[in-house]
C-alpha positions as CSV (number, residue, x, y, z in Angstrom):
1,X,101.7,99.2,96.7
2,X,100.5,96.8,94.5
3,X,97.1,98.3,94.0
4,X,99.1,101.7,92.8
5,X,101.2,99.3,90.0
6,X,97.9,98.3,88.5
7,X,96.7,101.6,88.8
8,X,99.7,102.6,87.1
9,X,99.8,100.3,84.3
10,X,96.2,101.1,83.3
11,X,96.9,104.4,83.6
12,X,100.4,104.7,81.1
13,X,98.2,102.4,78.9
14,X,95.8,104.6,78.5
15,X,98.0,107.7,78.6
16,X,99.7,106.1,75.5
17,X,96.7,105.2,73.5
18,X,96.9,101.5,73.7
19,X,94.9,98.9,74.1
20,X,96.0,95.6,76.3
21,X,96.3,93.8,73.3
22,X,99.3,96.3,72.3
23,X,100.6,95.7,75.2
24,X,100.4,92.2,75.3
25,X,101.9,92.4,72.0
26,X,104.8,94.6,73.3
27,X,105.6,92.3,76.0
28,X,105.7,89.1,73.9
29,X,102.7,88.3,76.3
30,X,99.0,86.8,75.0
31,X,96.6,89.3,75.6
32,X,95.1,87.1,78.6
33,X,98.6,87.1,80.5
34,X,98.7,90.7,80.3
35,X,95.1,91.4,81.5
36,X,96.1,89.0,84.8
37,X,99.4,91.0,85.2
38,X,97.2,94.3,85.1
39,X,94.3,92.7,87.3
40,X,96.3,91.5,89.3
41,X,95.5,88.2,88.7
42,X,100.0,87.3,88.1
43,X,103.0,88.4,89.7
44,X,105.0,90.8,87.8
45,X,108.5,90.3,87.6
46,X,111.7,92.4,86.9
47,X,111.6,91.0,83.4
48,X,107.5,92.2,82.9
49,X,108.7,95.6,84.7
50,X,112.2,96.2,82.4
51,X,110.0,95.0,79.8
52,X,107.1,97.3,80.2
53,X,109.5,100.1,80.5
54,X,111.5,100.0,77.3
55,X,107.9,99.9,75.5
56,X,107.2,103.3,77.4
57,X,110.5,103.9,76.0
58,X,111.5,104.9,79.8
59,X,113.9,103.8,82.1
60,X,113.0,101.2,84.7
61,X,113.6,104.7,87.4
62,X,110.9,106.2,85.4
63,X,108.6,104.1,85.1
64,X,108.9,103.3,88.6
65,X,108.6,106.6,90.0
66,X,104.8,106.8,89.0
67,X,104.2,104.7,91.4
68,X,106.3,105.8,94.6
């Protein structure tokens, strides 16, 4: 499962147009704690994951359901 969440992250980043440093930016993240949350490298947490989904401007349902 967690190899399809990184997956997915890359993949609505780059569906969107945006570089990890938007993200980052997005998140209230550096640029280098985002690229270990999407290598893997850090745990994501319900904050990163709310987070990430109000900057996809999706609910939390939504933006989990590309990955289940």
């Amino acid at each position: 499962m967690q190899l399809k969440l990184l997956g997915h992250l890359r993949a609505m980043r780059a569906e969107h147009c945006k570089t990890q440093d938007d993200v980052a930016k997005g998140l209230n993240l550096s640029r280098s704690q985002y690229t270990a949350l999407e290598g893997g490298r850090s745990l994501l947490n319900v904050d990163h994951l709310c987070s990430l989904a109000t900057f996809y401007k999706q609910n939390v349902s939504e933006f989990l359901a590309g990955i289940l």
